[in-house]
GUZADREN-84142 format. One record per residue (C-alpha): residue number from 1; residue in one letter; x, y, z. Coordinates in Angstrom, 2 decimals, decimal comma. Layout:
+-----+------+---------+---------+---------+
: seq : type :       X :       Y :       Z :
+-----+------+---------+---------+---------+
: NUM :    a :       X :       Y :       Z :
...
+-----+------+---------+---------+---------+
END
This chain:
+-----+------+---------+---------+---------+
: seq : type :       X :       Y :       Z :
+-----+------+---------+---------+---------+
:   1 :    x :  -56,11 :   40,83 :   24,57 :
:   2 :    x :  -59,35 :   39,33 :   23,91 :
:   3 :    x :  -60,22 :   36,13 :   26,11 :
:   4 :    x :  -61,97 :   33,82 :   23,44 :
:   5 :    x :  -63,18 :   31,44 :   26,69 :
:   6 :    x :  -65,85 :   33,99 :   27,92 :
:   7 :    x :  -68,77 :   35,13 :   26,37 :
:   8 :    x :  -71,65 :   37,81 :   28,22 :
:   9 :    x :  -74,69 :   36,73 :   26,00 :
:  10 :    x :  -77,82 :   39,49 :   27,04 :
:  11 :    x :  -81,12 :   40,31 :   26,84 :
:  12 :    x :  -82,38 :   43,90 :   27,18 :
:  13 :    x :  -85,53 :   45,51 :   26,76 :
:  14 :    x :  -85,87 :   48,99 :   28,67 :
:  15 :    x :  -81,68 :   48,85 :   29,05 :
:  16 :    x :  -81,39 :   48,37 :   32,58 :
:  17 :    x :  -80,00 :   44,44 :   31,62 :
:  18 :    x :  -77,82 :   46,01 :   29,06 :
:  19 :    x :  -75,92 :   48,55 :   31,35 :
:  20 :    x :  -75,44 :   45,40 :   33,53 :
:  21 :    x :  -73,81 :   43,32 :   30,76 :
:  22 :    x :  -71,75 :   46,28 :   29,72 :
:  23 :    x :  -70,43 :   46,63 :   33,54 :
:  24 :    x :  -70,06 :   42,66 :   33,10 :
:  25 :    x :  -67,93 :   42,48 :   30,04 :
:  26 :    x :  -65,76 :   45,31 :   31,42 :
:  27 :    x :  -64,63 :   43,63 :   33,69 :
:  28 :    x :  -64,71 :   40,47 :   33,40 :
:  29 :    x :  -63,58 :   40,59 :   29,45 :
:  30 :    x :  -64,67 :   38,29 :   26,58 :
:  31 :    x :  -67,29 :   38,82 :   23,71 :
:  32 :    x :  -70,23 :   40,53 :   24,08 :
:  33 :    x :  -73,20 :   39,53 :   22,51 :
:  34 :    x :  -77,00 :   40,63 :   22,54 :
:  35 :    x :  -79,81 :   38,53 :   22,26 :
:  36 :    x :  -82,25 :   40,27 :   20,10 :
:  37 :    x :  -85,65 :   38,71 :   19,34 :
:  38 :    x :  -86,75 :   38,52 :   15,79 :
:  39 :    x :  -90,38 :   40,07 :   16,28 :
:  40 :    x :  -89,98 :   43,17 :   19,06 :
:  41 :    x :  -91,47 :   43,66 :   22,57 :
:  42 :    x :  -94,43 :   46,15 :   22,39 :
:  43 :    x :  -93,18 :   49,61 :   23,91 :
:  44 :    x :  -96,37 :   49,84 :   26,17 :
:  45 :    x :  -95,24 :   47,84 :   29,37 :
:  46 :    x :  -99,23 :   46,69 :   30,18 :
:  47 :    x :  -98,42 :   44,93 :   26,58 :
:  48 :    x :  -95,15 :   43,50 :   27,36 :
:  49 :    x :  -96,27 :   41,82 :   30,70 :
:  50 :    x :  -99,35 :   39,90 :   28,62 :
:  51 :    x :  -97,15 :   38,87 :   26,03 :
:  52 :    x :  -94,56 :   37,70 :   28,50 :
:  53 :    x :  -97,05 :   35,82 :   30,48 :
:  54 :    x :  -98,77 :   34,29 :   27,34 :
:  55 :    x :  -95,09 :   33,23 :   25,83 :
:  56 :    x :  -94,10 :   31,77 :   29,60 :
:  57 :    x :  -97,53 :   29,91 :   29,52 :
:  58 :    x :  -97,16 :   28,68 :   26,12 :
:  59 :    x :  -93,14 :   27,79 :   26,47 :
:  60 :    x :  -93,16 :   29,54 :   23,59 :
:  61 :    x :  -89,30 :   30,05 :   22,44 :
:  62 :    x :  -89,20 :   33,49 :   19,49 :
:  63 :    x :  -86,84 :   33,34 :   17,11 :
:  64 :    x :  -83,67 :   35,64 :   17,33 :
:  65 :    x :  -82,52 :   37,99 :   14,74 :
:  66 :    x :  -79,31 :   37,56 :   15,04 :
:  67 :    x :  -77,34 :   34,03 :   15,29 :
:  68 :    x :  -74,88 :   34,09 :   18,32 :
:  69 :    x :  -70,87 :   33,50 :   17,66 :
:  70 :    x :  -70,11 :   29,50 :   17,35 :
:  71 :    x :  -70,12 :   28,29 :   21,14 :
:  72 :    x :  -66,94 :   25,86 :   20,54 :
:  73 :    x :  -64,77 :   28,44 :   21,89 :
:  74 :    x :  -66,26 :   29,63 :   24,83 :
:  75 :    x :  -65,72 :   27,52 :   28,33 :
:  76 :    x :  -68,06 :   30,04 :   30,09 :
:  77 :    x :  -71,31 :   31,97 :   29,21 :
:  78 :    x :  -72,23 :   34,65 :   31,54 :
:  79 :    x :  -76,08 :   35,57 :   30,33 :
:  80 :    x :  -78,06 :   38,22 :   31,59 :
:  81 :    x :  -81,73 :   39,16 :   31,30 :
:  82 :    x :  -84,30 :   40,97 :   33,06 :
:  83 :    x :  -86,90 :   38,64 :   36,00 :
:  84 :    x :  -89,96 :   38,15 :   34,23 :
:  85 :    x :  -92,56 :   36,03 :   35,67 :
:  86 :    x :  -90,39 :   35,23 :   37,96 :
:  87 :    x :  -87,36 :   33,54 :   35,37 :
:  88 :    x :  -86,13 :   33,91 :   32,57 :
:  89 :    x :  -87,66 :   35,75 :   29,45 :
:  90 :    x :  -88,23 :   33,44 :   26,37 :
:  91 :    x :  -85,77 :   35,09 :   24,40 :
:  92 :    x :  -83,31 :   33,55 :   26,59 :
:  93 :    x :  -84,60 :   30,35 :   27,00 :
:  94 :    x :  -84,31 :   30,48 :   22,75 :
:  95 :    x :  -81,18 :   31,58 :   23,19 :
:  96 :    x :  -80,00 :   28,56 :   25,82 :
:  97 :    x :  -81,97 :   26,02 :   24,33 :
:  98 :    x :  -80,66 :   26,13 :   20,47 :
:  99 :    x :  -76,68 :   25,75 :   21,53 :
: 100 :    x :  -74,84 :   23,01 :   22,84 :
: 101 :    x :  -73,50 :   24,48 :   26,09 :
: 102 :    x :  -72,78 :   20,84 :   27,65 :
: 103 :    x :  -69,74 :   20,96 :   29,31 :
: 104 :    x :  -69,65 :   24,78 :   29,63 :
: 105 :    x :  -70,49 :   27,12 :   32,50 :
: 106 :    x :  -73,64 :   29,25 :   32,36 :
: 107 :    x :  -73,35 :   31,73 :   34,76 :
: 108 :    x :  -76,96 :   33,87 :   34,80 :
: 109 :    x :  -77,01 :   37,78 :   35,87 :
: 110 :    x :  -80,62 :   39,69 :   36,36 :
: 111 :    x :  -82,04 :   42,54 :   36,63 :
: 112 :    x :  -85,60 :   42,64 :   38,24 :
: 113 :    x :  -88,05 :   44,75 :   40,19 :
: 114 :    x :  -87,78 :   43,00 :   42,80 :
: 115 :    x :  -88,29 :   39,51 :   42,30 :
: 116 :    x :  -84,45 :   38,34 :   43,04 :
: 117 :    x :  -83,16 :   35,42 :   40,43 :
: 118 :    x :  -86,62 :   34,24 :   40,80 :
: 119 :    x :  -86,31 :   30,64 :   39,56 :
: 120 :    x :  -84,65 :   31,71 :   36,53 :
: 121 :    x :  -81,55 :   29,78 :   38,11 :
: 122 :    x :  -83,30 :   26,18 :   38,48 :
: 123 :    x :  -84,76 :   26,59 :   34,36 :
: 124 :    x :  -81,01 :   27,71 :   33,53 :
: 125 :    x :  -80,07 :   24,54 :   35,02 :
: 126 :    x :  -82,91 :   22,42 :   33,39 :
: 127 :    x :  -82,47 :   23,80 :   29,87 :
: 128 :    x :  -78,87 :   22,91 :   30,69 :
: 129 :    x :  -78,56 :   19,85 :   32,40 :
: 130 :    x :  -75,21 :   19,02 :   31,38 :
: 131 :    x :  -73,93 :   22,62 :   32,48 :
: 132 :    x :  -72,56 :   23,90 :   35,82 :
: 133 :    x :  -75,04 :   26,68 :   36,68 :
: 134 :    x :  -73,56 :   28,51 :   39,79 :
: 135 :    x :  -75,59 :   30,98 :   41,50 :
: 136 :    x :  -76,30 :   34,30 :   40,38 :
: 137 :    x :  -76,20 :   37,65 :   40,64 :
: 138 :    x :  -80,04 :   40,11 :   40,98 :
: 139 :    x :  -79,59 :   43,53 :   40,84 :
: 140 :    x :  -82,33 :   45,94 :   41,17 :
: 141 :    x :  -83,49 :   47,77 :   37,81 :
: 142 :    x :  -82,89 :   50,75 :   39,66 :
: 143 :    x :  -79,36 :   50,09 :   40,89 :
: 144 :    x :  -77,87 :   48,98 :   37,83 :
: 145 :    x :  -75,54 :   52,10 :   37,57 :
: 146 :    x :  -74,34 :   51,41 :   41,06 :
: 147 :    x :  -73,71 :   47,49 :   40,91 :
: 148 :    x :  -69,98 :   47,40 :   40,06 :
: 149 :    x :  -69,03 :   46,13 :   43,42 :
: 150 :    x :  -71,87 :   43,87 :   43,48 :
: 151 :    x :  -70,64 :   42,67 :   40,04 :
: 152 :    x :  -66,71 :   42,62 :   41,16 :
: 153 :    x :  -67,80 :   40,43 :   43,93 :
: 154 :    x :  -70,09 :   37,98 :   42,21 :
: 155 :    x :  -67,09 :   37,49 :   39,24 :
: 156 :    x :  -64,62 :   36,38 :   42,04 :
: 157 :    x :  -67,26 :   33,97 :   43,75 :
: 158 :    x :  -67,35 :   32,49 :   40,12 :
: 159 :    x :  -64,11 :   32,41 :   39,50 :
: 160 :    x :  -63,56 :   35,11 :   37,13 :
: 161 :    x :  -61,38 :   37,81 :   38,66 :
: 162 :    x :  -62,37 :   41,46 :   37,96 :
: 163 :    x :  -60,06 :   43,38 :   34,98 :
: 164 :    x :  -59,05 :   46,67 :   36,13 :
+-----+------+---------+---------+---------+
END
């Protein structure tokens, strides 16, 4: 049976975020959603650093092609995305920023080279003030296919025991 409380909300560009999400929603259940910007990321990654730097720069928030599932439902969001710059990529900050989540829990996931959460975690919090934010879970790019117990583990230190 389908938990309508939980939703994993993701962003994804070379798919190392969205075999994270998938591991996510396995087990911790829910509706799975992925945040898609309007306008693509260049394939060339030289390109997709410049552009990521000049949207972080700018605050610049891209419009998403698809609109997420009504929020009302959902008591937790568990949103994943890839460490750029060090947080959060603007897709996600689009993403955060257009839905009332007051009240809710936004708990972030990431993928990164080796950058950690970064301080995605403290602009999580800021774009949600009126949000718990608990700490999150980095997982290497490269590990992502080796993370369930890393994911297991972070579910039950949020609260959210693993399906098996």
């Amino acid at each position: 049976m389908k938990n309508q409380a939980l939703l994993v909300a993701y962003f994804s560009r070379t798919g190392n975020t969205r075999v994270l999400a998938q591991q996510v929603h396995r087990m911790a259940g829910g509706d799975l959603f992925e945040i898609v910007p309007l306008k693509p990321y260049p394939a060339d990654y030289d390109a997709v650093v410049d552009q990521a730097r000049d949207e972080l720069d700018r605050d610049f928030r891209p419009a998403l092609k698809t609109a997420a599932p009504a929020m009302g439902p959902f008591t937790t969001v568990l949103v994943g995305y890839p460490n750029w710059w060090g947080t959060i990529p603007r897709p996600v900050a689009t993403f955060l920023s257009e839905h009332n989540l007051a009240g809710k829990t936004i708990a972030p996931f990431c993928t990164h080279g080796g950058g950690g959460m970064g301080r995605s975690v403290a602009e999580i919090r800021a774009l949600c003030p009126d949000s718990t934010v608990p700490d999150g879970l980095a997982v290497p790019g490269g590990s992502v296919n080796r993370a369930e117990n890393a994911v297991a583990g972070w579910l039950m230190k949020i609260g959210i025991p693993p399906r098996t």
